[in-house]
DSSP file (Angstrom, degrees, kcal/mol; ACC not computed):
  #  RESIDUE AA STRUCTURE BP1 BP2  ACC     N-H-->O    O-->H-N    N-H-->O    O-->H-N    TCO  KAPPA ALPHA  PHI   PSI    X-CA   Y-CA   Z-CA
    1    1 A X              0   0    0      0, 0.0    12,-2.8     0, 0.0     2,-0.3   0.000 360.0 360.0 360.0 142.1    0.0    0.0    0.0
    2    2 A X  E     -A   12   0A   0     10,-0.2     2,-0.2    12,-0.0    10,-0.2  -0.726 360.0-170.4-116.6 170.8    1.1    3.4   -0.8
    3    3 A X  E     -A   11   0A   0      8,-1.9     8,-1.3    -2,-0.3     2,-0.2  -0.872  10.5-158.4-165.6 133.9    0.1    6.8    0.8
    4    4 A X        -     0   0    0     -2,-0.2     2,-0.3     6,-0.2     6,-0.1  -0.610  24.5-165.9-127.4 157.3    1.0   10.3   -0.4
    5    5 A X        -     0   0    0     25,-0.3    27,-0.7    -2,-0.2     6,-0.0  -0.543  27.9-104.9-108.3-176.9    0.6   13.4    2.7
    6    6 A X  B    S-C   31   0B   0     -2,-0.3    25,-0.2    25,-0.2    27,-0.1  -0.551  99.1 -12.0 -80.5  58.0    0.6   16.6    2.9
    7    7 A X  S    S+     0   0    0     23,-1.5    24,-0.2     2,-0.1    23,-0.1   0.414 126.3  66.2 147.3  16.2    3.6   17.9    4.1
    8    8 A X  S    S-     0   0    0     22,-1.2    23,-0.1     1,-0.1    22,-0.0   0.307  93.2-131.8-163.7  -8.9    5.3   14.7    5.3
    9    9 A X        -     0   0    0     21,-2.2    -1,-0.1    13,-0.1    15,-0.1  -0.002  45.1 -24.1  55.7-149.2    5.8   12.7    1.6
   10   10 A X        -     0   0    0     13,-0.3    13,-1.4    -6,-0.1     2,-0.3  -0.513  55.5-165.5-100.3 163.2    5.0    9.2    0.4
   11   11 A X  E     -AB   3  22A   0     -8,-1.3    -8,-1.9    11,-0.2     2,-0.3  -0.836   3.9-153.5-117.6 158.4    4.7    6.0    2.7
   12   12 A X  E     -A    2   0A   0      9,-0.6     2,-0.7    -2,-0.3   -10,-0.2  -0.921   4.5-167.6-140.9 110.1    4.7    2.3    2.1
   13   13 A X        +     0   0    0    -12,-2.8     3,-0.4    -2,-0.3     7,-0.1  -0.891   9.9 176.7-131.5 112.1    3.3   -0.4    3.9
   14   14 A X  S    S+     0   0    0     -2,-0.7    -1,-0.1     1,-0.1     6,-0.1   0.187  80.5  56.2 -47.9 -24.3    4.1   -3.9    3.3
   15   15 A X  S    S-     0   0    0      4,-0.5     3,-0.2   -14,-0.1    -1,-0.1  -0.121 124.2 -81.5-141.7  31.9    2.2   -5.4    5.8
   16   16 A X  S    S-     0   0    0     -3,-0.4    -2,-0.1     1,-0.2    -3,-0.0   0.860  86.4 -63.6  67.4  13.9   -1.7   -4.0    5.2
   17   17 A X  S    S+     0   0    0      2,-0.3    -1,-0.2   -16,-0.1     3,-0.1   0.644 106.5 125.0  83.6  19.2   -1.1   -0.8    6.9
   18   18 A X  S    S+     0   0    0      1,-0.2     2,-0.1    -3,-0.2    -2,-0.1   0.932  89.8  14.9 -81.9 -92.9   -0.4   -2.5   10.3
   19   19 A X  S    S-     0   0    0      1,-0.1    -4,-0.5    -7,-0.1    -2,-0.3  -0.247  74.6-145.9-124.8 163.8    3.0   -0.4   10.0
   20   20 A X        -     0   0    0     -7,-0.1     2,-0.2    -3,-0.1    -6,-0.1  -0.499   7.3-171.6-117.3 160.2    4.4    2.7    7.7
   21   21 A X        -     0   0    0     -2,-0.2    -9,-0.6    -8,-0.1     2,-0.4  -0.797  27.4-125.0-150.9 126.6    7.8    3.2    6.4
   22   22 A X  B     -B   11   0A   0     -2,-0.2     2,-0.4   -11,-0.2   -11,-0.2  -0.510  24.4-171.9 -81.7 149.9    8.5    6.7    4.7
   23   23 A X        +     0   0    0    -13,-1.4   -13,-0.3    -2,-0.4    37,-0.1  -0.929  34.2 132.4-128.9  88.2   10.1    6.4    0.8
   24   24 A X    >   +     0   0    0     -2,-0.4     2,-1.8    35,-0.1     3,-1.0  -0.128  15.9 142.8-138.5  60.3   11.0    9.7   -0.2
   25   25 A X  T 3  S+     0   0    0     33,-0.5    36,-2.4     1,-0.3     3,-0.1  -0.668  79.8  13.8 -87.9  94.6   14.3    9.4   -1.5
   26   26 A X  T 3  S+     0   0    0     -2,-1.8     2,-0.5    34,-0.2    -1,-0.3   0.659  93.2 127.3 107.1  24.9   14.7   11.7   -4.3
   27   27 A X    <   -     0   0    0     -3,-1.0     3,-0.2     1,-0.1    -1,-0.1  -0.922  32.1-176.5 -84.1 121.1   11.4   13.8   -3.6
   28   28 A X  S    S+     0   0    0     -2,-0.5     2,-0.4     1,-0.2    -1,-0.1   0.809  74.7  42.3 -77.7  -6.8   12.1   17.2   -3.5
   29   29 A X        -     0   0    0     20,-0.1    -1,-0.2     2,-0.0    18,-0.1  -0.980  64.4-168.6-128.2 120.8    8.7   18.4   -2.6
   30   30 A X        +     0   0    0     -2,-0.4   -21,-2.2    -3,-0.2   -23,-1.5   0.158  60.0 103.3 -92.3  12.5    7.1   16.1    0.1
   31   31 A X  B     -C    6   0B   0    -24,-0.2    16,-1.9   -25,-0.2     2,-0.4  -0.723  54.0-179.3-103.9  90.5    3.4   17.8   -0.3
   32   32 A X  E     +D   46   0C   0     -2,-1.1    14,-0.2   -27,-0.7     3,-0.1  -0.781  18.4 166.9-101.0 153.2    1.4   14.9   -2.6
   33   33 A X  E     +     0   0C   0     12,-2.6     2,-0.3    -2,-0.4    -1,-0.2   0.478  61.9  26.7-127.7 -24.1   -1.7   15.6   -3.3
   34   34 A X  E     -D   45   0C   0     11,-2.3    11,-4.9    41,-0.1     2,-0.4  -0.909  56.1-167.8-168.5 150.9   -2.3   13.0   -5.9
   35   35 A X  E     -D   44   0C   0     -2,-0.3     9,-0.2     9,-0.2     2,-0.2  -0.866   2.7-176.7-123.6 138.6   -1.1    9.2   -7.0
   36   36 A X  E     -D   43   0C   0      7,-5.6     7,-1.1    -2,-0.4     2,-0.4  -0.732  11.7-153.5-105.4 175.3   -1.4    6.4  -10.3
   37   37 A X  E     -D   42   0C   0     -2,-0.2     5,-0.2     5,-0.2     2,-0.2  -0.938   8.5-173.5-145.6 140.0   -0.2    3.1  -10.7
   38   38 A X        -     0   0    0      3,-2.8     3,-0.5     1,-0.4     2,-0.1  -0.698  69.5 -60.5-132.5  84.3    0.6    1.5  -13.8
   39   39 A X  S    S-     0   0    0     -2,-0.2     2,-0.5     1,-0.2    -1,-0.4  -0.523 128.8 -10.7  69.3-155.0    1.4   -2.4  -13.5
   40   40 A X  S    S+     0   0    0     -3,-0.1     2,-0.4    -2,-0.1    -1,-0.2   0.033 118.3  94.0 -86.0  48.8    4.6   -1.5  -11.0
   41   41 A X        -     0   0    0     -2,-0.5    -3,-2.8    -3,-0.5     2,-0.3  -0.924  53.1-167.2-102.9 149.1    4.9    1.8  -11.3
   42   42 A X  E     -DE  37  54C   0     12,-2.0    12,-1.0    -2,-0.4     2,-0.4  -0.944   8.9-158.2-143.8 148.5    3.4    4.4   -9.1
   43   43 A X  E     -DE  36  53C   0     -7,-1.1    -7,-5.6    -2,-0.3     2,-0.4  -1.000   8.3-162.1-131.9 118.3    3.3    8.0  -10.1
   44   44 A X  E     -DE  35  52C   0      8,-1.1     8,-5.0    -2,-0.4     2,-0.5  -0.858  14.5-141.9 -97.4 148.2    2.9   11.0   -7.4
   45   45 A X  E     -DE  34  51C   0    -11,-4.9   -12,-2.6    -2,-0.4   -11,-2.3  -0.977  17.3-164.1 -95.5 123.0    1.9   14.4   -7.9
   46   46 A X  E     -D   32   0C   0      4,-2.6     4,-0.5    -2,-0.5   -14,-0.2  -0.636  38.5 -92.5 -98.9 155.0    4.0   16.9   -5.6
   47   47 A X  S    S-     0   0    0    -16,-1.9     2,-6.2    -2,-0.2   -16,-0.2  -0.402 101.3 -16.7 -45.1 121.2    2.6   20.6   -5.1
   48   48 A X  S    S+     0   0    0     25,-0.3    -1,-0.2     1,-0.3    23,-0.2   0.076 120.5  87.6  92.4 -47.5    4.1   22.7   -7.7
   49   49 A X  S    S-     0   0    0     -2,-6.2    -1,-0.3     1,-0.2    -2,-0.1   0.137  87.6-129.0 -98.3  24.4    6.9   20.5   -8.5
   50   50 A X        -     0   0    0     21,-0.9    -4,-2.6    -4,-0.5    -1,-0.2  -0.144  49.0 -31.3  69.8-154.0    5.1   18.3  -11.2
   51   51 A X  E     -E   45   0C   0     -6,-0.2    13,-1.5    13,-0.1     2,-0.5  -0.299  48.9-159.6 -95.6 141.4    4.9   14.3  -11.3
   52   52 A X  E     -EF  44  63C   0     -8,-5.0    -8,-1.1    11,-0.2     2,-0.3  -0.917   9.2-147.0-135.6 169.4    7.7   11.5   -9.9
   53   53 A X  E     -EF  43  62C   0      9,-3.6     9,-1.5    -2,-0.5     2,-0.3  -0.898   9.3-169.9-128.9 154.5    8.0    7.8  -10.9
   54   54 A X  E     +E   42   0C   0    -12,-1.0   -12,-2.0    -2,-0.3     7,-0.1  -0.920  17.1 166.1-149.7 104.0    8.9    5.3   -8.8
   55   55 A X  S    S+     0   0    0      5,-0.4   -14,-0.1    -2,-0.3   -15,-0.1  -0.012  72.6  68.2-112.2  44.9    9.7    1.9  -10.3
   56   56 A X  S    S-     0   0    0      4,-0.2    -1,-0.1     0, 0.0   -15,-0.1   0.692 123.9 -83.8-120.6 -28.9   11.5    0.4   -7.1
   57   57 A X  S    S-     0   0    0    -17,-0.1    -2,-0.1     3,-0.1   -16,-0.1   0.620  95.7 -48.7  91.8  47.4    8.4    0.1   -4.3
   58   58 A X  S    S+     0   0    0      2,-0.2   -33,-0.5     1,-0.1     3,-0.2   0.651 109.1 135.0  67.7   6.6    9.0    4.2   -3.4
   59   59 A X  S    S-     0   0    0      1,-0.3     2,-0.3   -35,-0.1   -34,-0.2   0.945  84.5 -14.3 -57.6 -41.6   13.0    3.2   -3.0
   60   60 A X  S    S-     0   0    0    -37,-0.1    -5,-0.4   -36,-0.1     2,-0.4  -0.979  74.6-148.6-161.0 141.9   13.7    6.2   -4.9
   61   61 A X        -     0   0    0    -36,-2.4     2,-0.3    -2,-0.3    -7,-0.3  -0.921  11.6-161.0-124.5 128.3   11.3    8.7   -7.2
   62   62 A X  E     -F   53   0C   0     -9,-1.5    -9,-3.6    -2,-0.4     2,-0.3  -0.719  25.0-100.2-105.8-178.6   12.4   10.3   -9.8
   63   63 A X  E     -F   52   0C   0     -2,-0.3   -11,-0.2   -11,-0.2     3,-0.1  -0.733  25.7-174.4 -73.1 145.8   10.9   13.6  -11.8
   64   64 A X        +     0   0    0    -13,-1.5   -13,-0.1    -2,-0.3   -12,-0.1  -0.503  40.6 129.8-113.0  44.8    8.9   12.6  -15.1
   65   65 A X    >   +     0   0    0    -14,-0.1     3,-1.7    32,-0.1    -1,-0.2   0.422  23.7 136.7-110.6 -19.3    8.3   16.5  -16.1
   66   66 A X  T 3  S-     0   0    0      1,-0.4    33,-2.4    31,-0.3     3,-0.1  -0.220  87.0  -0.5 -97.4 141.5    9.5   16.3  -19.6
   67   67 A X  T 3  S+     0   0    0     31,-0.2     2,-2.1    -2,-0.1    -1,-0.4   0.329 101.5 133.9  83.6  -7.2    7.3   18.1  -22.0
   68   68 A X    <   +     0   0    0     -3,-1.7    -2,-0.1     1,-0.1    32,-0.1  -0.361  27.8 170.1 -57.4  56.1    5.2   18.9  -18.4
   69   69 A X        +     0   0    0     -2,-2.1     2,-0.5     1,-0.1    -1,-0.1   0.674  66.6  36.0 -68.7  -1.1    4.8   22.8  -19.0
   70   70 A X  S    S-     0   0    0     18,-0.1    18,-0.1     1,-0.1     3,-0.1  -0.965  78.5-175.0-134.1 127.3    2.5   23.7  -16.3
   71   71 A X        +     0   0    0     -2,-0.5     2,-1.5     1,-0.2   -21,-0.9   0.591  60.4  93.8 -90.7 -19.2    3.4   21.5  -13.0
   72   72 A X        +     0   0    0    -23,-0.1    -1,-0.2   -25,-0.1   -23,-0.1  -0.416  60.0 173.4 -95.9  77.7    1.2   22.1  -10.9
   73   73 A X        -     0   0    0     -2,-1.5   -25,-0.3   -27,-0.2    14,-0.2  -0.033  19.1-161.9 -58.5 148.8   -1.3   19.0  -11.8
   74   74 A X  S    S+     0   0    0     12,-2.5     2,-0.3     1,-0.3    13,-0.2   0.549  70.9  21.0-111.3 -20.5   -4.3   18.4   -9.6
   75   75 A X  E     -G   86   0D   0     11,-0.7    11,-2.6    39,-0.1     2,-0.4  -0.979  61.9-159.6-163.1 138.9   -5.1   14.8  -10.5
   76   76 A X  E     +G   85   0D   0     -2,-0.3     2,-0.2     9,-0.2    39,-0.2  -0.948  10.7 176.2-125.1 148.3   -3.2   11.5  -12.3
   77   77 A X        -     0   0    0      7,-4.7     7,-0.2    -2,-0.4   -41,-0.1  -0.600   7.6-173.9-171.0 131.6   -4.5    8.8  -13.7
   78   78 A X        +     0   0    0     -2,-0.2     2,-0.2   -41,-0.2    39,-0.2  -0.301  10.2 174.0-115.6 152.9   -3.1    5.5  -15.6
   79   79 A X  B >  S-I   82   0E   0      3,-0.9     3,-1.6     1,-0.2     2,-0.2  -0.686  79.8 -35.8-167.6 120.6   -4.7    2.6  -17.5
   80   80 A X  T 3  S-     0   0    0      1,-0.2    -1,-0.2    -2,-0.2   -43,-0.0  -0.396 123.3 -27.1  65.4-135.4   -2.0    0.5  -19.0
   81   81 A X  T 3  S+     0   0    0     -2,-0.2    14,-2.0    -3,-0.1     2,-0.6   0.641 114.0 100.0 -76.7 -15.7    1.3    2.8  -20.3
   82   82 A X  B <   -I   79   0E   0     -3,-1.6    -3,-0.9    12,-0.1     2,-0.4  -0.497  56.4-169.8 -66.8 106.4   -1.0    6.0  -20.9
   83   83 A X  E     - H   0  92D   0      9,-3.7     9,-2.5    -2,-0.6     2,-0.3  -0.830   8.0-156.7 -88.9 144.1   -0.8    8.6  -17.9
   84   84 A X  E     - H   0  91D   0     -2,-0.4    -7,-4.7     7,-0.2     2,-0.3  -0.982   5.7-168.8-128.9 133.7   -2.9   11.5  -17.6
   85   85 A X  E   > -GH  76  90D   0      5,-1.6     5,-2.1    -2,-0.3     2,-0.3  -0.918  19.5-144.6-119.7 149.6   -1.9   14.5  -15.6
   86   86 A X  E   5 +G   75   0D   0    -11,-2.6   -12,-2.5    -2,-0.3   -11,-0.7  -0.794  63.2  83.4 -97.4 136.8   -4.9   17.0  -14.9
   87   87 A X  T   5S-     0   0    0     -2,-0.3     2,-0.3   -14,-0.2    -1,-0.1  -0.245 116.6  -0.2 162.8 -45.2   -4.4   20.6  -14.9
   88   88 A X  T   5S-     0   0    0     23,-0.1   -18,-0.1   -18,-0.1    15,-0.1  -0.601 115.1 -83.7-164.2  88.6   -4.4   21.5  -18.0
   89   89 A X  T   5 +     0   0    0     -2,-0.3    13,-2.4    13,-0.1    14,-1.1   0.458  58.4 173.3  29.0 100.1   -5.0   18.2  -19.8
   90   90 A X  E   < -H   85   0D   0     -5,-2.1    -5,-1.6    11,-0.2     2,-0.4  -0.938  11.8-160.8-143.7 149.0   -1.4   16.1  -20.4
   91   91 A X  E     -H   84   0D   0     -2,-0.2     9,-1.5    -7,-0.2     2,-0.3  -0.929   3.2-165.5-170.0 104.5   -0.9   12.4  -21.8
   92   92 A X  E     +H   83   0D   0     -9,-2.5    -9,-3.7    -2,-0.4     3,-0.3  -0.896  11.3 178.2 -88.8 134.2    2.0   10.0  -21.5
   93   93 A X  S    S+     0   0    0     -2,-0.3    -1,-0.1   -11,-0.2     6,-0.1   0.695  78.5  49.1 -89.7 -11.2    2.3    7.3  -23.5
   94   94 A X  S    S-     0   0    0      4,-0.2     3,-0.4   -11,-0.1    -1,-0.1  -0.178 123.6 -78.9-132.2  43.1    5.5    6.0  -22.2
   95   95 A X  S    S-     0   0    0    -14,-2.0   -13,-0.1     1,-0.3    -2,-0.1   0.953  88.4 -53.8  58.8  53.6    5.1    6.1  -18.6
   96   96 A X  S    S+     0   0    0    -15,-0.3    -1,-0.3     2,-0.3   -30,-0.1   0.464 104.4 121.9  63.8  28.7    5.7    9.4  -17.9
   97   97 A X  S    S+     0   0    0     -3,-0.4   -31,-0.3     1,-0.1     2,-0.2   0.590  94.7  12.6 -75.4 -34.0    9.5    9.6  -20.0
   98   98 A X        -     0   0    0    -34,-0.1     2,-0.5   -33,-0.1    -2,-0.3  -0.975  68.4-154.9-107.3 152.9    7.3   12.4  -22.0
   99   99 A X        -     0   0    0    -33,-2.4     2,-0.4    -2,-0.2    -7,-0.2  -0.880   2.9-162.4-146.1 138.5    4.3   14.3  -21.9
  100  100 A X        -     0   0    0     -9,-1.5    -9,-0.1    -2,-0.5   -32,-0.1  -0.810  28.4-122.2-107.3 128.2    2.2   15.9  -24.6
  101  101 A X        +     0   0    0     -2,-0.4   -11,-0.2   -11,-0.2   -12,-0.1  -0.262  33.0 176.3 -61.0 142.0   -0.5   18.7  -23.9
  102  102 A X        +     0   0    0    -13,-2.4   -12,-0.2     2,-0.1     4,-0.2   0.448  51.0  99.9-140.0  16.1   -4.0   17.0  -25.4
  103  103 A X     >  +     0   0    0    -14,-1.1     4,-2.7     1,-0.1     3,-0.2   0.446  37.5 142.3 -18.7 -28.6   -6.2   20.0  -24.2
  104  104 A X  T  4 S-     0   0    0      1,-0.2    -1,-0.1     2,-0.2    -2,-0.1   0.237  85.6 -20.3   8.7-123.6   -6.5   21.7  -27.3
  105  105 A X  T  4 S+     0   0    0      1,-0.1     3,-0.3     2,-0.1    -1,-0.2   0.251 125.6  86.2 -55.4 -26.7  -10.3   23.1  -27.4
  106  106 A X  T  4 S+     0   0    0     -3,-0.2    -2,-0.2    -4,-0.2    -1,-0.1   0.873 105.1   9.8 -47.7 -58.1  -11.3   20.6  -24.9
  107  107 A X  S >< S-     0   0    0     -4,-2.7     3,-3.1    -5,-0.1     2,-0.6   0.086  82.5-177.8-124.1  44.5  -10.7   21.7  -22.0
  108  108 A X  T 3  S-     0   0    0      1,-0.3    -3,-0.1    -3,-0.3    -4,-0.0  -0.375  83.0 -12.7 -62.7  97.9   -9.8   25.9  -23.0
  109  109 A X  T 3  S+     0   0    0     -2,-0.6     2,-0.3     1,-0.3    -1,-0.3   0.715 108.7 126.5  86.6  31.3   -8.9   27.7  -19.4
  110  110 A X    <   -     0   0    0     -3,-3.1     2,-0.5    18,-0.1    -1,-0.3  -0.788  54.2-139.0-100.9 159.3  -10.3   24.7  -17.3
  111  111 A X  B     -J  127   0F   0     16,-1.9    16,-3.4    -2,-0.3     2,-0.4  -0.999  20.5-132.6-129.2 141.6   -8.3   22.8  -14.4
  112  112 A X        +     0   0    0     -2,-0.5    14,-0.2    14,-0.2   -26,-0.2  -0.796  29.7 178.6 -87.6  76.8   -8.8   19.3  -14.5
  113  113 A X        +     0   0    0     -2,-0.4     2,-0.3     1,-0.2    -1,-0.2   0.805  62.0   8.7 -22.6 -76.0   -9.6   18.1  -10.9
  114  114 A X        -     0   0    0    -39,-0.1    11,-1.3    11,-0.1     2,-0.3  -0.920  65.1-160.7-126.9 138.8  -10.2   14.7  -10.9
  115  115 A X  E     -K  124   0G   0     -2,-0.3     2,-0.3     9,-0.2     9,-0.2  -0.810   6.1-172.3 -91.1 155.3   -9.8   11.9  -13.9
  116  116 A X  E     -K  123   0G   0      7,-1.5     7,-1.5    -2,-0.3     2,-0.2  -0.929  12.9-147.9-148.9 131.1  -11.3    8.9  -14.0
  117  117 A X  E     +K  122   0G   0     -2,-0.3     2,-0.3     5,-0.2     5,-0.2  -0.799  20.8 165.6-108.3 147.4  -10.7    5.7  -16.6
  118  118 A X  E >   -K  121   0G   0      3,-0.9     3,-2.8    -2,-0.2    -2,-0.0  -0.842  69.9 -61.0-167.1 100.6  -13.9    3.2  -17.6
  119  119 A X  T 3  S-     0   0    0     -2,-0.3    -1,-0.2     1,-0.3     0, 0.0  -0.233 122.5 -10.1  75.5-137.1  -12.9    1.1  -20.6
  120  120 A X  T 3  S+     0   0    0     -3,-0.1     2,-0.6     2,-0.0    -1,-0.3   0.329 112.8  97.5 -46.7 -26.4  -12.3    3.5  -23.3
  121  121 A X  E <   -K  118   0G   0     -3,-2.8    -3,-0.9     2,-0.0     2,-0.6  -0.743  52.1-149.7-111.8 138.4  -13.7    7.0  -21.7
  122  122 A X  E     -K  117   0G   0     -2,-0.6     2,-0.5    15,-0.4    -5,-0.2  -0.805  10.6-170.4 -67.6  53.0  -12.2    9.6  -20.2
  123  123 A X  E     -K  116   0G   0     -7,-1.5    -7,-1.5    -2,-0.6     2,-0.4  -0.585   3.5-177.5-100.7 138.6  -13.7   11.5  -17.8
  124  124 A X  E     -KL 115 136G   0     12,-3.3    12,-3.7    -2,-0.5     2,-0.2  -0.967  21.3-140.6-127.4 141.7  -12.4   14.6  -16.3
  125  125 A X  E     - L   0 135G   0    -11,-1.3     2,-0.2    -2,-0.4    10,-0.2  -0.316  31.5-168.6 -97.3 135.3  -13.9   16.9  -13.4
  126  126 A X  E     - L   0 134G   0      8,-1.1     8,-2.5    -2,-0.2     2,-0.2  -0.895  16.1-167.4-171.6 128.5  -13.3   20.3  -14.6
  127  127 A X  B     +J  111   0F   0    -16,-3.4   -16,-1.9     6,-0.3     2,-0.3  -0.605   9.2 172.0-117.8 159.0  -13.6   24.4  -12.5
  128  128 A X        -     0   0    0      3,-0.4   -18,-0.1    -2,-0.2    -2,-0.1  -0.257  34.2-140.1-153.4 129.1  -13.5   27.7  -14.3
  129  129 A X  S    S+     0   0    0     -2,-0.3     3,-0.1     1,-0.1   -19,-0.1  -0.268  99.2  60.7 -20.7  13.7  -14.3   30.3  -11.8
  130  130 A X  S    S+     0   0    0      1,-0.3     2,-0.3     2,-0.1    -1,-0.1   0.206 110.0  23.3-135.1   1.9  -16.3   31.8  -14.8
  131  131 A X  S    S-     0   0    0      3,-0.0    -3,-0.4     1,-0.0    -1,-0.3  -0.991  98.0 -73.1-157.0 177.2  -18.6   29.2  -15.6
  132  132 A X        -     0   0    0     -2,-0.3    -2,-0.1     1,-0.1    -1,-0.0  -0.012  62.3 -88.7 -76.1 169.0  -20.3   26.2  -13.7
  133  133 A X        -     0   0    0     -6,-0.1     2,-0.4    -4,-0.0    -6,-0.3  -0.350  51.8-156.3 -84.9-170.5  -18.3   23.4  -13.0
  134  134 A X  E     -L  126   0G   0     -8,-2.5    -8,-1.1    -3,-0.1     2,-0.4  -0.920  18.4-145.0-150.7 164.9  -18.3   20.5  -15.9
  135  135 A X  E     -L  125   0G   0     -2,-0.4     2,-0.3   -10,-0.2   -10,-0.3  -0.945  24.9-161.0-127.0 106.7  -17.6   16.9  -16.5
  136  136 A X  E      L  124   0G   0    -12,-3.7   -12,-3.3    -2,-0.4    -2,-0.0  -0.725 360.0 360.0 -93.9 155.6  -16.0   16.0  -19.9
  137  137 A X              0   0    0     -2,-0.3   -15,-0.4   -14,-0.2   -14,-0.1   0.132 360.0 360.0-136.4 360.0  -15.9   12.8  -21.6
């Protein structure tokens, strides 16, 4: 089991949460706010400081920012090798090694909140402070 804080960085527990052991070797920003998993890989989002990969069990995380122009993501979420970081709409295929903006027209001045994967669809949780909030598909 894994477990991201706020302020205090990721944990790992072996043993069904009966016990904790912090893994944050090689995060620099300890604030996670939000986690994937893809087969064994686990992906956090730190405040501010964009996405880390961990393919060890949390032994050590690195950053996956490249092609990641706005870092401070609000929501991940994997199915197979694809990652989706929310903030403005971002989509790795190669387990976070890149990331390509897919927002275009979609999602124009929204932050992406929450994602969610169901088969084939997409759905993203989406604020404006100028219009109501939305669910895209």
């Amino acid at each position: 089991i894994f477990a991201g804080t706020f302020a205090d960085g990721a944990y790992h527990s072996s043993d069904n949460g009966v016990s904790w052991t912090s893994v944050n070797n090689g995060l620099s920003n300890q604030y996670i706010t939000s986690l994937a998993v893809s087969g064994n890989k686990f992906f956090f989002r730190t405040s501010s400081s964009g996405v880390y990969l961990s393919a060890d069990n949390g032994g050590s995380w690195v950053p996956v920012n490249n092609g990641l122009t706005y870092r401070n993501v609000t929501s991940l979420a994997a199915s197979g090798n694809y990652i989706f970081a929310g903030s403005a709409e971002f989509l790795s295929t190669n387990n976070g090694g890149s990331w390509t903006s897919v927002s275009a027209n979609n999602f124009p001045s929204y932050t992406v909140y929450s994602i969610a994967i169901s088969g084939n669809n997409i759905f993203a949780a989406t604020f404006n402070e100028y219009t109501d909030p939305q669910i895209m598909v």
